[in-house]
Rosetta silent file (secondary structure, phi, psi, omega in degrees, C-alpha in Angstrom):
SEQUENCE: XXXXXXXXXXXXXXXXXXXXXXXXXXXXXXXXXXXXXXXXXXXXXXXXXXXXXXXXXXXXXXXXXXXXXXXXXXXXXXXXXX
SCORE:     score description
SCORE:     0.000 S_00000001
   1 L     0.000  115.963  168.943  -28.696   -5.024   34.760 S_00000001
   2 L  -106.075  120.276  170.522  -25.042   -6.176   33.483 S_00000001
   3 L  -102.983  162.521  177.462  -25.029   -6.574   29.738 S_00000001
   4 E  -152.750  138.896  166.912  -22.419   -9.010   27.983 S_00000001
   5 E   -75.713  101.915  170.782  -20.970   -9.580   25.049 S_00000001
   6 L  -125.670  139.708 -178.570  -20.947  -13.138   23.775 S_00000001
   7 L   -70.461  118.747  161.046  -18.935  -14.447   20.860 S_00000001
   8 E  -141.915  147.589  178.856  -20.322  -17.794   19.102 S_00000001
   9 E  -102.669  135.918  149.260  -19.371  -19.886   16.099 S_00000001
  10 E  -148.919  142.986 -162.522  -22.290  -22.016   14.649 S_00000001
  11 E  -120.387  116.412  165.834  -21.436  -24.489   12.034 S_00000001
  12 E   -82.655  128.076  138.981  -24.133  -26.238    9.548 S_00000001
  13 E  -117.280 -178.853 -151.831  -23.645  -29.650    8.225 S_00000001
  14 E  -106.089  139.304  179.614  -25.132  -31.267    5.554 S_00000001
  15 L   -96.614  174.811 -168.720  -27.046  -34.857    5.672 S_00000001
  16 L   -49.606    5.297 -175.904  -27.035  -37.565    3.212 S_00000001
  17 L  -130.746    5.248  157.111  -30.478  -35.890    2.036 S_00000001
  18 L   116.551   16.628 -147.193  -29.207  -32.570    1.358 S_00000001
  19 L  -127.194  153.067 -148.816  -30.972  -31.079    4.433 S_00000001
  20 E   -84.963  144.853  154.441  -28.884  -28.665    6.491 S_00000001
  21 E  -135.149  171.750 -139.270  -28.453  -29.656   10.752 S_00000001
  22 E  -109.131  110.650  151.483  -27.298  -27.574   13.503 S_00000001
  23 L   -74.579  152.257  179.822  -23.487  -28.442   14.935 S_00000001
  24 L   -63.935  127.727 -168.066  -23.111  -27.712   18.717 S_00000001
  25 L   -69.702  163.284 -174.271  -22.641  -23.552   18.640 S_00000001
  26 E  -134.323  109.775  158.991  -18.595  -22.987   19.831 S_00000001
  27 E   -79.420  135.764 -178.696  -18.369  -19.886   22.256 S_00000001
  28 L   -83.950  157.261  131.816  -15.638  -17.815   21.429 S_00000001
  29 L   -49.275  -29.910 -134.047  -13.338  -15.620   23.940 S_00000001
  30 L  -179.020  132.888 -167.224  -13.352  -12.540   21.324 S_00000001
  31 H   -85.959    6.092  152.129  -14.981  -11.420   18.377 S_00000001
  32 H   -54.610 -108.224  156.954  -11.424  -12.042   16.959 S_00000001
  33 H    -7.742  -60.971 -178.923  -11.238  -15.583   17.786 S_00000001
  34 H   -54.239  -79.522  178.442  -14.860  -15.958   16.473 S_00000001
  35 H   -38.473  -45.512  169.086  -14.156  -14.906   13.006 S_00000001
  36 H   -31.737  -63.588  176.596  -10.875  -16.641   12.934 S_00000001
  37 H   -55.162  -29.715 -166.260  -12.900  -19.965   13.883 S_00000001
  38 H   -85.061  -49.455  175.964  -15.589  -19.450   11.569 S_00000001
  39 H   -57.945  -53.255 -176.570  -13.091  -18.774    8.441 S_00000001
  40 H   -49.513  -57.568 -177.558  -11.297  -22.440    9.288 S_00000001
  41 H   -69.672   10.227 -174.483  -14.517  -24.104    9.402 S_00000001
  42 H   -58.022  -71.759 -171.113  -15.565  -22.439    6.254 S_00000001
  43 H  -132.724   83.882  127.357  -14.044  -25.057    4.291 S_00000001
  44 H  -144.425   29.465 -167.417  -15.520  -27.629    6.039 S_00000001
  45 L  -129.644  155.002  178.891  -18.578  -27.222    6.882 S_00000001
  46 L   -64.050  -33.320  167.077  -21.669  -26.982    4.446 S_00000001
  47 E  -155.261 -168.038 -139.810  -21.807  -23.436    6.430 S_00000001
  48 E  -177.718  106.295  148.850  -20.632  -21.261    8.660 S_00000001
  49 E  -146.285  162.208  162.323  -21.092  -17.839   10.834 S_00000001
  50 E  -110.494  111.580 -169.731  -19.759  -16.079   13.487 S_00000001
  51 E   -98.675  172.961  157.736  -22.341  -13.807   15.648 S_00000001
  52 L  -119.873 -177.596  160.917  -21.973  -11.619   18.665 S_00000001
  53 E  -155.059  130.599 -130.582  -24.826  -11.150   20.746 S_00000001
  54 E  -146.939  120.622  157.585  -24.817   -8.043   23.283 S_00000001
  55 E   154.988 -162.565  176.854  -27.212   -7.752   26.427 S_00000001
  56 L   -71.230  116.268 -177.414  -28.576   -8.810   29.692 S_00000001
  57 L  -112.753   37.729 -177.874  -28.804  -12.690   29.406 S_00000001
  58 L  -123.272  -38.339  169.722  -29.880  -13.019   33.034 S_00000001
  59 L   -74.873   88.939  171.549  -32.685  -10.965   32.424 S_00000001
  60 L   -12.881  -53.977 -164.782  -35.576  -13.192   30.220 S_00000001
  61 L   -96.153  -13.936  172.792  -37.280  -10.125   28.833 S_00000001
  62 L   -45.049  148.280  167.278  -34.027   -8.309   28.045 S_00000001
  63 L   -77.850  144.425 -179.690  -33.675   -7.541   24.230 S_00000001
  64 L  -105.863  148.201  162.442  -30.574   -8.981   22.512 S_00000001
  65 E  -126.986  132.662 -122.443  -28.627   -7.606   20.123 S_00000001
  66 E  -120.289  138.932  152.764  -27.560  -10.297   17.396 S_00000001
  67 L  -123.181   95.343 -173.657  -24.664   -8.902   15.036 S_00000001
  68 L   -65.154  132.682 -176.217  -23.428  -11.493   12.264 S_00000001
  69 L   -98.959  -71.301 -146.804  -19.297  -11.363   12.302 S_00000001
  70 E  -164.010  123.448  170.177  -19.027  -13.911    9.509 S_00000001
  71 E  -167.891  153.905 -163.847  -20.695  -16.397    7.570 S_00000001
  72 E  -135.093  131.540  174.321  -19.845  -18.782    4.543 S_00000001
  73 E    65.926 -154.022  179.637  -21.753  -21.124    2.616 S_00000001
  74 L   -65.530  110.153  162.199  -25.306  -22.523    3.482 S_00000001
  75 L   -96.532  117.531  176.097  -27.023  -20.721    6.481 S_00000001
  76 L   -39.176  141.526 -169.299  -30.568  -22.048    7.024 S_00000001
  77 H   -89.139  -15.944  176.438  -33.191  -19.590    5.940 S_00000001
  78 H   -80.699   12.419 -168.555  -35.774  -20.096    8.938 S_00000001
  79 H  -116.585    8.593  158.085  -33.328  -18.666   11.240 S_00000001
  80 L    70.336   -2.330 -175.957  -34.411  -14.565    9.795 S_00000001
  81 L   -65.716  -43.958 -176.525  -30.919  -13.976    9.670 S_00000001
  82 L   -99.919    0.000    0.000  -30.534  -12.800    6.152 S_00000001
């Protein structure tokens, strides 16, 4: 079992009907980096966080652990985060 620490920016935008979509997640080097990235896109994006997420990700059944870094503006509400 090797656990890892990965760093990601994900970025909402908003469509012409008000309804939130999913930008391509941006892996970070650093949970540094992340936040950094996440505040610039702040304001431009409808939203905005930076997560880590800490375990085995070779292992299916491992559990992950999800930590929010940052987040700004609209975050979809089906995603349990809040």
């Amino acid at each position: 079992m090797v656990e890892q620490t990965l760093y990601l920016i994900q970025a909402f935008s908003e469509s012409t009907r008000g309804r939130l979509l999913s930008d391509a997640p941006i892996r970070c080097i650093s949970e540094r980096a992340a936040r950094r990235g996440a505040e610039i896109l702040a304001g431009t994006k409808a939203g905005v966080m930076a997560i880590s997420m800490h375990g085995d990700f070779r292992d299916a059944g491992s559990e992950m652990r999800t930590e929010i870094l940052f987040s700004a503006g609209r975050i979809p509400e089906e995603l349990g985060l809040f």
